[in-house]
Backbone as CSV, one residue per row, in Angstrom:
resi,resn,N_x,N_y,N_z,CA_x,CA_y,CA_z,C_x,C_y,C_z
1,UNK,77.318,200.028,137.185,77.683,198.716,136.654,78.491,198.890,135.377
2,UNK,79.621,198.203,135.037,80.095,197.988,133.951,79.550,197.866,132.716
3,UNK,80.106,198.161,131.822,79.476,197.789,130.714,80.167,196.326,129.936
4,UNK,79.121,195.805,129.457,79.588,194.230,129.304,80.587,193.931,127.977
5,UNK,81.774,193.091,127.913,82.121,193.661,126.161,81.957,191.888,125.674
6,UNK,81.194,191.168,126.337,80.914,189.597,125.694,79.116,189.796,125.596
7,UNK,78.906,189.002,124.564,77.111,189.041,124.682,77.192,187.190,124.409
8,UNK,76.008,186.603,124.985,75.988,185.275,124.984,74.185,185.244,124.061
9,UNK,73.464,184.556,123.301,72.793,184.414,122.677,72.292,183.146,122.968
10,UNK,71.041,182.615,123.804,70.200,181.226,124.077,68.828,181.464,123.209
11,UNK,69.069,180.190,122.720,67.552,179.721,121.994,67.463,178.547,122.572
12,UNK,66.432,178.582,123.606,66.278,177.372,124.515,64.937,176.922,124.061
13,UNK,64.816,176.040,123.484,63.565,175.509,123.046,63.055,174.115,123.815
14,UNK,62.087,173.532,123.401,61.357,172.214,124.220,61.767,171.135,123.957
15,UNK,63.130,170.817,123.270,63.951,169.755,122.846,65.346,170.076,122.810
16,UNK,65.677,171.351,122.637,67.314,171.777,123.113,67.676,173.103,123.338
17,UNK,69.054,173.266,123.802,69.171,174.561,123.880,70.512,174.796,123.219
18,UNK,70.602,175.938,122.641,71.865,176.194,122.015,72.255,177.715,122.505
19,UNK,73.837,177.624,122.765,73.523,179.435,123.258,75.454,179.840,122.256
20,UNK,75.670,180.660,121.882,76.781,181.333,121.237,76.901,182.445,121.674
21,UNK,78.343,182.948,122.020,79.077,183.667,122.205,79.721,184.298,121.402
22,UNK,79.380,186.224,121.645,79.931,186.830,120.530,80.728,187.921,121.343
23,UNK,81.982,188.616,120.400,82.366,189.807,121.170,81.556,191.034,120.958
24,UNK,82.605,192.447,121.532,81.251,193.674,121.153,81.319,193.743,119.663
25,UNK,81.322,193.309,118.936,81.708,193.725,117.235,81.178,192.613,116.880
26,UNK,80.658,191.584,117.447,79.345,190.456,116.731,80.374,189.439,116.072
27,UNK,81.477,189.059,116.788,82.172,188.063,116.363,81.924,186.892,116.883
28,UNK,81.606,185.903,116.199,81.405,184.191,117.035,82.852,183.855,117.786
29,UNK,82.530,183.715,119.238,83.812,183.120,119.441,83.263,181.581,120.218
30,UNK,82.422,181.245,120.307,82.099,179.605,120.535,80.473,179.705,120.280
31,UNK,80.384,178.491,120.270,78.629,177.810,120.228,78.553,176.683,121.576
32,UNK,77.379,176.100,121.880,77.339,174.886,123.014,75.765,174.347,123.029
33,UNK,75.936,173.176,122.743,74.236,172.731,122.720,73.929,172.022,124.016
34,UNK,73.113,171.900,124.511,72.470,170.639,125.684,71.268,170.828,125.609
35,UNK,70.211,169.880,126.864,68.779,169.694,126.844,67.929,170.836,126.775
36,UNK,66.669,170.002,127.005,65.519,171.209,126.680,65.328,172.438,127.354
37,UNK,65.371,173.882,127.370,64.914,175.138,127.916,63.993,175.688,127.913
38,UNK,62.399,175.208,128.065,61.355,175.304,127.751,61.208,175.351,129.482
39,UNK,60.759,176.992,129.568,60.340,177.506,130.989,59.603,176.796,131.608
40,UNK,58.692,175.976,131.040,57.106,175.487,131.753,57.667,174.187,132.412
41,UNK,59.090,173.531,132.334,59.607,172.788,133.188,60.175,173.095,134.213
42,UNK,60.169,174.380,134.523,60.652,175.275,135.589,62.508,175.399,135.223
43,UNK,62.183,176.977,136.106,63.753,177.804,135.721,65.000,177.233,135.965
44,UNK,64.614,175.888,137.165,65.950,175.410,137.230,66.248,174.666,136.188
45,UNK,65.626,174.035,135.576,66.300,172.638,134.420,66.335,173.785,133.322
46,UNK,65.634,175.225,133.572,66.156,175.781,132.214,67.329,176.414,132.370
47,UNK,67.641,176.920,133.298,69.032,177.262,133.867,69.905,176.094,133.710
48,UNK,69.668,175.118,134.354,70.822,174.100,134.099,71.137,173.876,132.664
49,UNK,70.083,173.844,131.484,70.338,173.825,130.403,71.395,174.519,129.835
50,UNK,70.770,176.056,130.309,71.868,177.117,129.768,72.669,176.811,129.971
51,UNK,73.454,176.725,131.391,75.012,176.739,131.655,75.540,175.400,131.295
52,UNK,74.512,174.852,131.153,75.722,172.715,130.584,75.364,173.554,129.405
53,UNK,74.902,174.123,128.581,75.180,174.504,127.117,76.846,175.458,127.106
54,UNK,76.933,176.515,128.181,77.987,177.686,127.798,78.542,176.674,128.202
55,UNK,78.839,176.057,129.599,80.187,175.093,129.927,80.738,174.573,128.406
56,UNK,79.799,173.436,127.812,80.318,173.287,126.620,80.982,174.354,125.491
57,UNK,80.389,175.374,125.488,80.840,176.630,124.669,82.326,177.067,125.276
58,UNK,82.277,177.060,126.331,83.883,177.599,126.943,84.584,176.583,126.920
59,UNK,84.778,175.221,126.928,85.538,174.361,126.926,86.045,173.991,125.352
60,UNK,84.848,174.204,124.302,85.310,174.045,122.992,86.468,174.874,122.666
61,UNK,86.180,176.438,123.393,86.468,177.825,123.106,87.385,177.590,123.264
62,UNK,88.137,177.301,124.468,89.484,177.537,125.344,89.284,178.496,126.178
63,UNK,88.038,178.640,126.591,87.492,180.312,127.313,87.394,179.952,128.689
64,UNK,88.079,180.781,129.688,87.955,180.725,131.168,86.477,181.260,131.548
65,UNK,85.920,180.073,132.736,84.357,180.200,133.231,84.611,182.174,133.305
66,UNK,85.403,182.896,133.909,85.586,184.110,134.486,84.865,184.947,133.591
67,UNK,85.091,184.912,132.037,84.519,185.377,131.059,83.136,186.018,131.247
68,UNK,81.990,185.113,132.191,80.696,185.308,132.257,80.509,186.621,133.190
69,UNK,81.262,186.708,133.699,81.048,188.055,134.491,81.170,189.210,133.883
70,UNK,81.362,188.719,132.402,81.605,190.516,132.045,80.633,189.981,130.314
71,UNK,79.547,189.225,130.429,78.357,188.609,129.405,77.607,189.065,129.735
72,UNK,76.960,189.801,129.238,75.048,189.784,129.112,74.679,189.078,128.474
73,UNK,73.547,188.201,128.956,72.946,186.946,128.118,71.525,187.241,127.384
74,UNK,70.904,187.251,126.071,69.810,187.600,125.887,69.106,186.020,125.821
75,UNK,68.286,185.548,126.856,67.697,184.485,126.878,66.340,184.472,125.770
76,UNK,66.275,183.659,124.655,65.204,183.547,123.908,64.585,182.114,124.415
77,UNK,63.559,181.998,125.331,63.160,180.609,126.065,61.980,180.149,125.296
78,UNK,60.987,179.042,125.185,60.346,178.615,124.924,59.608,178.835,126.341
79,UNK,58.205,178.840,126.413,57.153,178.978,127.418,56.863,180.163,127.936
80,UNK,57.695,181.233,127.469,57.363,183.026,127.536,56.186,183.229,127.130
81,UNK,55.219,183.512,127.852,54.017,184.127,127.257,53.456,185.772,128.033
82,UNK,53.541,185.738,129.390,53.979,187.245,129.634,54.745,187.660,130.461
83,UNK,55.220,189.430,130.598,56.199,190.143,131.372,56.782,189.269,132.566
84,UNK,55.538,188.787,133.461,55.790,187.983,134.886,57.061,186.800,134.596
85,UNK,56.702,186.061,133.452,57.518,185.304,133.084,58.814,185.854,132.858
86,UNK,59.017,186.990,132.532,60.916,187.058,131.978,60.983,187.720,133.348
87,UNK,60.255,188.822,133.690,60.419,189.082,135.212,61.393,188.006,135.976
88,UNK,60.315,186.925,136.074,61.331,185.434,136.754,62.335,185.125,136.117
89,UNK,62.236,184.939,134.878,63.637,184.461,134.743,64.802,185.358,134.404
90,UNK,64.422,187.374,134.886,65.746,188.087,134.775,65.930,188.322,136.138
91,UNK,65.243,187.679,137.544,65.727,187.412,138.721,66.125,186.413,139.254
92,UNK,66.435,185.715,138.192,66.902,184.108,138.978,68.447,184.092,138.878
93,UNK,68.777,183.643,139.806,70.489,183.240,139.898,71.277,182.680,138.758
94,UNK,72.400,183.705,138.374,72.925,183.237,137.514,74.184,184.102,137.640
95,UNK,75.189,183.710,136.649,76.230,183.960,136.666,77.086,185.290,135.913
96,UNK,75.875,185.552,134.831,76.258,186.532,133.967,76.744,187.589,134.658
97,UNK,77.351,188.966,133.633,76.947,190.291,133.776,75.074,190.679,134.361
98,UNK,74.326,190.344,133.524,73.596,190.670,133.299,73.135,189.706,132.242
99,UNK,70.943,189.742,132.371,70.578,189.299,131.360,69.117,189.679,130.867
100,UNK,68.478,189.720,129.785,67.424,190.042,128.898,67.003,188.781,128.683
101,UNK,65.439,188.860,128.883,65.021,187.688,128.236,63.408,187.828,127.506
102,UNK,63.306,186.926,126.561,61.727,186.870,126.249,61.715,185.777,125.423
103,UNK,60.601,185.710,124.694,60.263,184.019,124.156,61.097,183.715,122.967
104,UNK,61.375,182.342,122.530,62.211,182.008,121.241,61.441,182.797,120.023
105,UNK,60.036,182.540,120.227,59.419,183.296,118.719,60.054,185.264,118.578
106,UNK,60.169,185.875,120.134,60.990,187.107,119.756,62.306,187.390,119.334
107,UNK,62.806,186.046,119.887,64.420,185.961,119.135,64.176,185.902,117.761
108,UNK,63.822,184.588,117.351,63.315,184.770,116.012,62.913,185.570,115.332
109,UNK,62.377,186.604,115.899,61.600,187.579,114.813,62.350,188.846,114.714
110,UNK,63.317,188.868,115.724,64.287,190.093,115.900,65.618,189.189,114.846
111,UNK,65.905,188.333,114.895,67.247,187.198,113.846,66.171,187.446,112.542
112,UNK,65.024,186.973,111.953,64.480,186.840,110.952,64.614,188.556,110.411
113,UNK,64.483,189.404,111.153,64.752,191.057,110.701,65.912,191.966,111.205
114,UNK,67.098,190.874,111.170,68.510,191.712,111.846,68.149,192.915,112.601
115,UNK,67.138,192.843,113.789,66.597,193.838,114.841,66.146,195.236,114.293
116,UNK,65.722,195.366,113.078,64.600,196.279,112.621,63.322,195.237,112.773
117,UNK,62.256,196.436,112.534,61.181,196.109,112.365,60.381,195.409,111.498
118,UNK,59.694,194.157,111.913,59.462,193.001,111.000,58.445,192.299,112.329
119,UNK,57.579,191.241,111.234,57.237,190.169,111.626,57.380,189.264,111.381
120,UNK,56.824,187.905,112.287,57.371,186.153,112.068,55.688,185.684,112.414
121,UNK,55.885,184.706,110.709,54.514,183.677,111.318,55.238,182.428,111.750
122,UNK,55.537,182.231,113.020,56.542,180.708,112.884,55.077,179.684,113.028
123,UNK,55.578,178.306,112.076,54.354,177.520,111.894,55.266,176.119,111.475
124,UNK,55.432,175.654,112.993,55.819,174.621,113.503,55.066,173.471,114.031
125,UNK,55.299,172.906,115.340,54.580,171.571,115.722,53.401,172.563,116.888
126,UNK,53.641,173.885,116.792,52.594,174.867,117.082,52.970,176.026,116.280
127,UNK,52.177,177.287,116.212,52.552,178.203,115.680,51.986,179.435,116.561
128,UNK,52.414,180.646,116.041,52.552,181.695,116.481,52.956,182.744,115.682
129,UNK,52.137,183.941,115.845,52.398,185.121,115.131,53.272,186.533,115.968
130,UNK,54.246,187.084,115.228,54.722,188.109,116.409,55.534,188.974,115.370
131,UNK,55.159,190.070,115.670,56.271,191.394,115.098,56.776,192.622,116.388
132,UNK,57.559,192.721,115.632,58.038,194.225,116.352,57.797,195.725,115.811
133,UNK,57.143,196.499,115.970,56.656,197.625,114.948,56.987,198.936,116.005
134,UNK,57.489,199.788,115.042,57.230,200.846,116.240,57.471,201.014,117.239
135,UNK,58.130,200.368,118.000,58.497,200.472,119.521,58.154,199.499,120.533
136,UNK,57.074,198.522,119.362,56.080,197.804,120.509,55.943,196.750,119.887
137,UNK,55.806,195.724,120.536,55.406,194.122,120.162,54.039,194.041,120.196
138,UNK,53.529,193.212,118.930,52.679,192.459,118.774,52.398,190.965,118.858
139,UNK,51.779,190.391,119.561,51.515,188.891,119.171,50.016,188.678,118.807
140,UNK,49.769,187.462,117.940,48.530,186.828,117.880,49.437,184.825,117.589
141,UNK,47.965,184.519,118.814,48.147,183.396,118.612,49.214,182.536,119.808
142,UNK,49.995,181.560,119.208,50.742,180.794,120.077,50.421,180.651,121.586
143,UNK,48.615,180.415,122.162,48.389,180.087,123.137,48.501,178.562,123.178
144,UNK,48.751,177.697,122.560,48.887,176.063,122.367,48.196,175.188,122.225
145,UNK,48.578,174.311,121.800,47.348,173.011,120.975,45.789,173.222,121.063
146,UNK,45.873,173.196,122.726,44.070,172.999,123.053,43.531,174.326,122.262
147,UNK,43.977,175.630,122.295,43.353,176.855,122.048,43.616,177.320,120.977
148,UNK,44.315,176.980,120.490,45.219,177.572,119.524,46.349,177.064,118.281
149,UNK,47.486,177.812,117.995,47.878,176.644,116.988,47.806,176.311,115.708
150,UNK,46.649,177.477,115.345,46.188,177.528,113.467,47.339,177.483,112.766
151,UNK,47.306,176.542,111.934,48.058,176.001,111.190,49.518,175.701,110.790
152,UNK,49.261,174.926,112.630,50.287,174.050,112.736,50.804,172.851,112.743
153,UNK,52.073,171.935,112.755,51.768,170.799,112.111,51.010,169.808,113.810
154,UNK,50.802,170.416,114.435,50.141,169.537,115.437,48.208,169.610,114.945
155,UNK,48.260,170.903,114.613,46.576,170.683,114.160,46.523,170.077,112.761
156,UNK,47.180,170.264,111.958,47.234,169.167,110.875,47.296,167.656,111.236
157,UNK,47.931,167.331,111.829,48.169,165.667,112.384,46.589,165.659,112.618
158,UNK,45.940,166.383,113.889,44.459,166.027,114.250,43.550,166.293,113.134
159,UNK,43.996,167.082,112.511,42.927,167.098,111.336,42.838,166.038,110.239
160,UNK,44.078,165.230,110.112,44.024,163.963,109.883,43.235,162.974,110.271
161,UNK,43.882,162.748,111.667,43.454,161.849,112.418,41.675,161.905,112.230
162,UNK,41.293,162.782,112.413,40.086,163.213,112.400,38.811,162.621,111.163
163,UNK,39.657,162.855,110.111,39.118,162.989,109.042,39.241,161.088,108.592
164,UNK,40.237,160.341,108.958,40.552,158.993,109.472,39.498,158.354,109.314
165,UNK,38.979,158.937,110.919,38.282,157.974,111.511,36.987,158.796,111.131
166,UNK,36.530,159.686,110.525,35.423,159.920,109.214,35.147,158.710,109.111
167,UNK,36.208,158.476,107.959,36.508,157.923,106.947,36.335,155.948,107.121
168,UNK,36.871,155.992,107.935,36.350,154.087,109.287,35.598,153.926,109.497
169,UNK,34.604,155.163,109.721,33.535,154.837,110.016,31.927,155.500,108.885
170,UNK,32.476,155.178,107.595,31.745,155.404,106.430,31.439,156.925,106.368
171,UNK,31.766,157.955,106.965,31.065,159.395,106.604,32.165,160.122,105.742
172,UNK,33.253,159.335,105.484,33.865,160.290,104.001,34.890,159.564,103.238
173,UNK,35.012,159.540,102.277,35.782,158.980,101.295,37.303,158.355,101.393
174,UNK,37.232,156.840,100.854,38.468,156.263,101.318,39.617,157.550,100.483
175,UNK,40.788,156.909,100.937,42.195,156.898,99.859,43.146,156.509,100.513
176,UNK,44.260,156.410,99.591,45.381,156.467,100.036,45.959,156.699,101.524
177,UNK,45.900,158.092,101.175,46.333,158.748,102.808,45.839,158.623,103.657
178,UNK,44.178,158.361,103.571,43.663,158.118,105.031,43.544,156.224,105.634
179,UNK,43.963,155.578,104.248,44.392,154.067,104.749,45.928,154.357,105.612
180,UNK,46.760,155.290,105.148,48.092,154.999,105.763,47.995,155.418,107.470
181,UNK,47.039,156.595,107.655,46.841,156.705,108.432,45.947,155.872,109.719
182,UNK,45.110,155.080,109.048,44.442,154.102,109.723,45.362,152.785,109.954
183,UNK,46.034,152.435,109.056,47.280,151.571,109.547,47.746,151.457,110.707
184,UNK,48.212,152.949,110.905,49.134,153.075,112.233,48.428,152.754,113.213
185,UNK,46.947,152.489,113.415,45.741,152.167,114.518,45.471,150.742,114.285
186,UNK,46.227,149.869,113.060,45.236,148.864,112.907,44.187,148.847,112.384
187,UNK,43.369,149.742,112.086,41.946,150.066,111.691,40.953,149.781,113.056
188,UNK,41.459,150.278,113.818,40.639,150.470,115.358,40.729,151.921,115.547
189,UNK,38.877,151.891,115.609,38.123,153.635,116.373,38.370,153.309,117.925
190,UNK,38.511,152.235,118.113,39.390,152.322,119.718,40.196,152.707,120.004
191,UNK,41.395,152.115,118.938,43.302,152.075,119.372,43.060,153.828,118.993
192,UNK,42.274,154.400,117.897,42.609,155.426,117.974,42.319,156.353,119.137
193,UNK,41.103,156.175,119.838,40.616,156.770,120.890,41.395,156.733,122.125
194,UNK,42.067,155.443,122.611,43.113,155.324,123.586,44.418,155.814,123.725
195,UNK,44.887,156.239,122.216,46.185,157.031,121.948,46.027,158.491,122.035
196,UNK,44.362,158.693,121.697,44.023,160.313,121.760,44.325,160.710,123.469
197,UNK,44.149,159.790,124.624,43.742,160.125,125.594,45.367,160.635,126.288
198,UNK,46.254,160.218,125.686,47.684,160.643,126.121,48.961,161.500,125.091
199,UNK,48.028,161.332,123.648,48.867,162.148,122.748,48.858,163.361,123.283
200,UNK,50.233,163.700,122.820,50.514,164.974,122.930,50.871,165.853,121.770
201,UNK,50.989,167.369,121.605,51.341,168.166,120.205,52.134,167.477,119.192
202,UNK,53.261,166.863,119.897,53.868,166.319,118.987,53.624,165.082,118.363
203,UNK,52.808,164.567,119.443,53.015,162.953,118.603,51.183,163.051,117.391
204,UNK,50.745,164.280,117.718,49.756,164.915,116.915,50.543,165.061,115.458
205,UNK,51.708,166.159,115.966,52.715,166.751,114.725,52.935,165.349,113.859
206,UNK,53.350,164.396,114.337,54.407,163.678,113.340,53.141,162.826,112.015
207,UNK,52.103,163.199,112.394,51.075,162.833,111.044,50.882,163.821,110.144
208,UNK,51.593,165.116,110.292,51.553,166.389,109.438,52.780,165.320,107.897
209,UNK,53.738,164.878,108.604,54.349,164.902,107.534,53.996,163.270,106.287
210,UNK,52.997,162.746,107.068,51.997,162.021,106.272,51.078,162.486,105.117
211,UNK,50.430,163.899,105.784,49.678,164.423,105.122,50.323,165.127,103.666
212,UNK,51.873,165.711,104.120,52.963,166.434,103.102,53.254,165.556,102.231
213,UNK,53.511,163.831,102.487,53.952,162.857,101.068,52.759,162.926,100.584
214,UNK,51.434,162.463,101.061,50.310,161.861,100.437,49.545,163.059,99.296
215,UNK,49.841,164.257,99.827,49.797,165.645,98.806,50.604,165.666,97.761
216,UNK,51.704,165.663,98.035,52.636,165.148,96.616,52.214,164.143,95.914
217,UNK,52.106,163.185,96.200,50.981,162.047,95.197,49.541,162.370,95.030
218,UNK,49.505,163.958,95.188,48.163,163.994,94.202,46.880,163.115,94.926
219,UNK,47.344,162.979,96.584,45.887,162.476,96.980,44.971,164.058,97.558
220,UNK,44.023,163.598,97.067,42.984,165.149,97.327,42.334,165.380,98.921
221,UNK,42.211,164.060,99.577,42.079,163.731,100.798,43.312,164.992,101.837
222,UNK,44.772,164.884,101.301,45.574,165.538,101.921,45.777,166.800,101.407
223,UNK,45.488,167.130,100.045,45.776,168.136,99.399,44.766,169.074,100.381
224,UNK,43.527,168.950,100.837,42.553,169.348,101.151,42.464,170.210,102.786
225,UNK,43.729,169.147,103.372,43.624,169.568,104.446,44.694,170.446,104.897
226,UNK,45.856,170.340,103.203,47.076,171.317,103.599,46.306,172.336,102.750
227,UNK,45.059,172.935,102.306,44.544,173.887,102.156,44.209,174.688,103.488
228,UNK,43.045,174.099,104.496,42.545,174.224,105.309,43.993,174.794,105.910
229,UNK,44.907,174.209,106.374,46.361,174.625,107.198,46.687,175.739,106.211
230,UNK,46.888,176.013,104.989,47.213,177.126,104.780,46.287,178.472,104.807
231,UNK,45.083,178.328,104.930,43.990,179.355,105.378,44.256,179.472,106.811
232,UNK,44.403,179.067,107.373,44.727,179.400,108.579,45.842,180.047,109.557
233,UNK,46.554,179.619,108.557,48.120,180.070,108.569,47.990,181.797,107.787
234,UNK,47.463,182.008,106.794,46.505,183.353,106.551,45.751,184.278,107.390
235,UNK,45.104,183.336,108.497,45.008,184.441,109.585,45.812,185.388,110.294
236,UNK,47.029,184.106,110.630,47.922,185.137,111.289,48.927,186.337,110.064
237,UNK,49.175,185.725,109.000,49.516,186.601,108.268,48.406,187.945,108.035
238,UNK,47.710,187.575,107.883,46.650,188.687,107.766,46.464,189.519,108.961
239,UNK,46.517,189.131,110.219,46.610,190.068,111.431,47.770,190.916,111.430
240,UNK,48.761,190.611,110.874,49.675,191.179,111.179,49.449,192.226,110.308
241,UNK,49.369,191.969,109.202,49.080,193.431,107.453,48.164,194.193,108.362
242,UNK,47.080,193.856,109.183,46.185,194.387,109.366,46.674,195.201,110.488
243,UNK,47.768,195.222,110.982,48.189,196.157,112.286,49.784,196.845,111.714
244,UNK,49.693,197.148,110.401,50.524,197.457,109.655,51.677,197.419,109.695
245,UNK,52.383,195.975,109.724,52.375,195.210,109.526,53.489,195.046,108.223
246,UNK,54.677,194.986,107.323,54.808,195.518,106.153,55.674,194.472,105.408
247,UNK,56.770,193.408,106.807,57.362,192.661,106.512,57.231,191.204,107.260
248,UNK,57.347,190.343,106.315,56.853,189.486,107.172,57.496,188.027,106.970
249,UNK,58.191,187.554,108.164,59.404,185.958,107.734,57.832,184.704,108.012
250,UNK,58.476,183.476,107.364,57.728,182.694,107.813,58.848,181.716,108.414
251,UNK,58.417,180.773,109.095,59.418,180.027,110.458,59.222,179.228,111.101
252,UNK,59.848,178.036,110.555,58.931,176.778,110.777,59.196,175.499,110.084
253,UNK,59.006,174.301,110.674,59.223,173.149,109.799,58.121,172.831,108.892
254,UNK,57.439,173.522,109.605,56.223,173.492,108.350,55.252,174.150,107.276
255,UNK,56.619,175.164,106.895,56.489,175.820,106.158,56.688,175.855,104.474
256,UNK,57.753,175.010,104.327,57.905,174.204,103.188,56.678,173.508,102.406
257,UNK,55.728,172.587,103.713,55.143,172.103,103.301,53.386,172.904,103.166
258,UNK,52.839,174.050,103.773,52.245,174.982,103.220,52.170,176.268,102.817
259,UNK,53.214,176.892,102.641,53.440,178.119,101.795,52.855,178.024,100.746
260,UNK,53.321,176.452,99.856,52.679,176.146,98.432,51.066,177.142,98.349
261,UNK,50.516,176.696,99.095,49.140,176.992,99.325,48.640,178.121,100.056
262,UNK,49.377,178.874,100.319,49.495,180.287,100.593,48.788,181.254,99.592
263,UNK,47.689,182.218,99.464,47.446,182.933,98.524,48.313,183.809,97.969
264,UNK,48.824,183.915,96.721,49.293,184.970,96.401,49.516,186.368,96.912
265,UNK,48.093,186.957,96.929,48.265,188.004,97.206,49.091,188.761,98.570
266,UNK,48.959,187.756,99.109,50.399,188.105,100.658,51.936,187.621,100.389
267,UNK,52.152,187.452,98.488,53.440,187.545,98.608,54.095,188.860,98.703
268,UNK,53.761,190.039,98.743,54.304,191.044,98.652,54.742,191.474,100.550
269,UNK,54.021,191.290,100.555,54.262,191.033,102.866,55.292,190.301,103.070
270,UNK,55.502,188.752,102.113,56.416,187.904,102.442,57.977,187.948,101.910
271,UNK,58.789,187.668,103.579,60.419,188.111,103.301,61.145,186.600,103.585
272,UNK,62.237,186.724,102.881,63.261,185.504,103.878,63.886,185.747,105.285
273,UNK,63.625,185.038,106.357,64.650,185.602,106.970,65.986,185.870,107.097
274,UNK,66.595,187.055,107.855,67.743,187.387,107.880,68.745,186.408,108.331
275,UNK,68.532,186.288,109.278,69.370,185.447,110.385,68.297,184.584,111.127
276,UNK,68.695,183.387,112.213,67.866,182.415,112.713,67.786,183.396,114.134
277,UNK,67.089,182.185,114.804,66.879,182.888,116.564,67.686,182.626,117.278
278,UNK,68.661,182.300,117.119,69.876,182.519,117.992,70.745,183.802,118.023
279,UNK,70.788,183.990,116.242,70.909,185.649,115.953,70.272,186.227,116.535
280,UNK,68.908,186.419,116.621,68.154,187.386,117.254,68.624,187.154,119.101
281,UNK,68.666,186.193,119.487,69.063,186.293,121.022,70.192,187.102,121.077
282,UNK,71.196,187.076,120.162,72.801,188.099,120.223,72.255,189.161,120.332
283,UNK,71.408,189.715,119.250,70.928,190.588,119.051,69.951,191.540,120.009
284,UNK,69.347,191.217,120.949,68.649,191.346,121.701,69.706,191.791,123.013
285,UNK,71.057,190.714,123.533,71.500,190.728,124.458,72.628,192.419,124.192
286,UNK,72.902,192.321,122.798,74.217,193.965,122.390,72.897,194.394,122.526
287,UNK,71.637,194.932,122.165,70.861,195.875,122.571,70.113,196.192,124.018
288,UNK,70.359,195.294,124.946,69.781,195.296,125.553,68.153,195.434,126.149
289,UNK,67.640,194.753,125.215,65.871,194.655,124.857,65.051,194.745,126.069
């Protein structure tokens, strides 16, 4: 087989996909966004994603479809959790040269450490821990909401919610933040119970950033529970030191809002990242991972 001289880079996540095109020397020659690439909707809508993403990338470009035959694509997907999974999706029909694939958190963590060795706590509307050391990947964590998830902004939202309806029902202390949060219910242990029965991670997530204003105003109610999220978020940092472990990105929308509360002593572990996960998908696809 040829050797490929285009590499294509997908970060297909559970709300979009973006994929860029580089030459062999890591030059951008287009970008292309479209819908969600999150495997667990199955390979075709993540496939279709990809290619309505490059279509767009080659049409911005001025780049003939022909191009793809001589691309290796490093797919960074959302819903990778093991081998079987990229297995499927490095036998499914497609157009490339060739392609590599594994989860967005490995793109990320290979972009967050320009493909040396490093780890990523990404701590988003879920989270997940993952490095590359030595030859070999590590993960802890990122099994999802029900199991998993420490200190992410979807278990923050419930730990809200939670603490709420405490709070409605006399077993812990009014304030501020937990009236704003009872608002959104009306002040019904019903309305809240009937919304529990169909919420999902995210619509969990979007009370994290309730909890982030009401902390800035110095309510202790929220301050309390972006403690709790940052101890937890300490686990996975701490697994990782503990499997030595040396560098370490954090990655995430909700990271801003508990790093604050991060112990010290794991600033010396803690790096910026290099590049995002789309970098790391380039990166992955010129190495062939």
């Amino acid at each position: 087989m040829t050797t490929p001289t285009f590499f294509l880079g997908v970060d297909g996540g559970g709300t979009k996909c973006r994929v860029r095109l580089c030459d062999n020397r890591g030059t951008i020659l287009g970008e292309g966004h479209s819908g969600p690439a999150n495997i667990t909707l199955g390979l075709e809508e993540s496939f279709a994603s990809i290619l309505s993403a490059t279509k767009v990338l080659l049409e911005k470009s001025n780049l003939d479809v022909s191009i793809l035959q001589n691309t290796r694509a490093g797919l960074g997907l959302a819903g990778v959790v093991q081998q079987s999974d990229i297995d499927e999706i490095c036998s499914f029909p497609h157009p490339f040269h060739s392609v590599c694939a594994d989860s967005d958190a490995a793109t990320a963590c290979i972009g967050a450490h320009d493909g040396e060795d490093g780890g990523i706590v990404i701590l988003g509307t879920g989270s997940h821990a993952l490095a590359f050391h030595q030859g070999g990947k590590i993960s802890i964590g990122g099994w999802g909401f029900t199991i998993s998830d420490h200190g992410s902004g979807a278990q923050l939202g419930l730990k809200a919610i939670r603490l709420a309806l405490l709070a409605h029902e006399t077993q812990h202390a009014q304030s501020p933040f937990i009236h704003e949060i009872l608002s959104y219910f009306d002040f019904s242990s019903l309305k809240i119970f009937h919304w529990s029965k169909t919420a999902n991670p995210a619509d969990y997530g979007r009370f994290a950033k309730i909890v982030a204003d009401f902390a800035k105003e110095n309510d202790q109610s929220a301050i309390s529970l972006l403690r709790q999220s940052a101890q937890e978020a300490e686990i996975l940092i701490k697994g990782l030191i503990d499997l030595h472990v040396s560098r370490i990105a954090l990655y995430g929308g909700m990271v801003s809002v508990i790093s604050p509360f991060i112990h010290d002593d794991f600033g010396t572990y803690l790096v910026q990242p290099q590049q995002d996960a789309i970098s790391g998908a380039v990166i992955m696809a010129m190495n062939n991972y």
